[in-house]
One Martini backbone bead per residue (centre of mass of N, CA, C, O) as a GRO file, in nm:
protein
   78
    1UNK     BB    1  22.043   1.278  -9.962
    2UNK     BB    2  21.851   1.270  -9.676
    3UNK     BB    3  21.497   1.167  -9.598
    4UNK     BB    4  21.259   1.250  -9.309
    5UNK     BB    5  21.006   1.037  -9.232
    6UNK     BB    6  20.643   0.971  -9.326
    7UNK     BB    7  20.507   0.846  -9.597
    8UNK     BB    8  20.673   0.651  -9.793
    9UNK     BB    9  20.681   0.556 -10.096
   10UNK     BB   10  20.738   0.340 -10.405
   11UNK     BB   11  20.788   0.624 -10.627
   12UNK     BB   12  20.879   0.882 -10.524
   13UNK     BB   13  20.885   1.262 -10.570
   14UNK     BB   14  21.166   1.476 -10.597
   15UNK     BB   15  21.153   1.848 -10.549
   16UNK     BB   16  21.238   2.139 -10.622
   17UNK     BB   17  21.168   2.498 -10.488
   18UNK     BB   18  21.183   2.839 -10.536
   19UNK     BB   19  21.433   2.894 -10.617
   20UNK     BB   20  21.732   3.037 -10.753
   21UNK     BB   21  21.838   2.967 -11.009
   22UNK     BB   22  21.984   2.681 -11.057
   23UNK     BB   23  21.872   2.320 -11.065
   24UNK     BB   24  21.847   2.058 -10.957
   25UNK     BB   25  21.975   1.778 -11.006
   26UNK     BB   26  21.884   1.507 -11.044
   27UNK     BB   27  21.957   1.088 -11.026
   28UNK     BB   28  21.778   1.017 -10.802
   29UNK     BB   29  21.567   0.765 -10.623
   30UNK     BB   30  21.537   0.642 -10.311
   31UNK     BB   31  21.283   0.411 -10.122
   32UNK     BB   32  21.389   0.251  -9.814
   33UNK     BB   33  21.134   0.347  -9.639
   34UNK     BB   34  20.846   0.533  -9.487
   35UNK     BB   35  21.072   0.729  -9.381
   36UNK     BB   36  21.358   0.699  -9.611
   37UNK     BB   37  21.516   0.874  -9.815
   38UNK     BB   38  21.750   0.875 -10.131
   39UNK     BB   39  21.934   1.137 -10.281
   40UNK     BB   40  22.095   1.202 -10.606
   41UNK     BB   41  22.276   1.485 -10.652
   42UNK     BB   42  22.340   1.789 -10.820
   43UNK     BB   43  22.471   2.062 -10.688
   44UNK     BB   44  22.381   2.383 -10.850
   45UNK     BB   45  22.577   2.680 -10.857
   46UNK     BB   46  22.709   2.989 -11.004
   47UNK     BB   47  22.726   3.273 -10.842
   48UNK     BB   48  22.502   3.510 -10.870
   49UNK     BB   49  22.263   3.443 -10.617
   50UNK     BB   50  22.393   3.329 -10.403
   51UNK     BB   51  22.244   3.164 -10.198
   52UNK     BB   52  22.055   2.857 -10.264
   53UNK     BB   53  21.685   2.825 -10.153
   54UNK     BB   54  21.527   2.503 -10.084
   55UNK     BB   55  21.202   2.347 -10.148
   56UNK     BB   56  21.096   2.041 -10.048
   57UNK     BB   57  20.891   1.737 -10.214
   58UNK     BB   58  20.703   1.494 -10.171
   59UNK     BB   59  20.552   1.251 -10.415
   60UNK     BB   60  20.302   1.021 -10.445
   61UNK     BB   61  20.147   0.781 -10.601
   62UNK     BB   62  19.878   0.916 -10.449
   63UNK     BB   63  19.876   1.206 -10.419
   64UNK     BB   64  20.087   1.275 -10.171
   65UNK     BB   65  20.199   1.578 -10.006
   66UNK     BB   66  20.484   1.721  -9.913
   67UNK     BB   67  20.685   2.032  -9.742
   68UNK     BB   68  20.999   2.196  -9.699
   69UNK     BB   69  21.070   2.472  -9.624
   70UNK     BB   70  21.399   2.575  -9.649
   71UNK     BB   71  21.579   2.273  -9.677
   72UNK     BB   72  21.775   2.377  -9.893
   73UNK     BB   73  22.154   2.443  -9.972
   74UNK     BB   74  22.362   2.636 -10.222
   75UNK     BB   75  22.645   2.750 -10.256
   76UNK     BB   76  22.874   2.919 -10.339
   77UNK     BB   77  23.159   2.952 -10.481
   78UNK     BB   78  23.491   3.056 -10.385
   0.00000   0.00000   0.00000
């Protein structure tokens, strides 16, 4: 997932929040410049709650956070 805005630090933190169901496992954090993460993760519902919807966090070392809510959806499987 590639996330995209303004005043990203080297060691920020990505956080989903508020969905129901299943956590998405992060594997990964890259702060590629000021602008631009790339959040590597397994995305994971089980199909009980169907599609679940996060809010994405990004929090700076710097204790600098902003979110953007229902930003992440992920489908139950077929």
């Amino acid at each position: 997932m590639t996330i995209t805005g303004s005043g990203f630090q080297p060691g920020a933190i990505v956080t989903f929040e508020g969905g129901q169901g299943l956590a998405q496992q992060i594997l990964g954090v890259q702060v590629v410049d000021p602008d631009t993460i790339i959040v590597t993760l397994n995305a994971q519902n089980d199909g009980s709650s169907g599609p679940q919807v996060w809010d994405v966090r990004v929090t700076n070392p710097d204790g600098t956070t902003a979110a953007l809510e229902d930003a992440f959806t992920v489908a139950a499987p077929p």
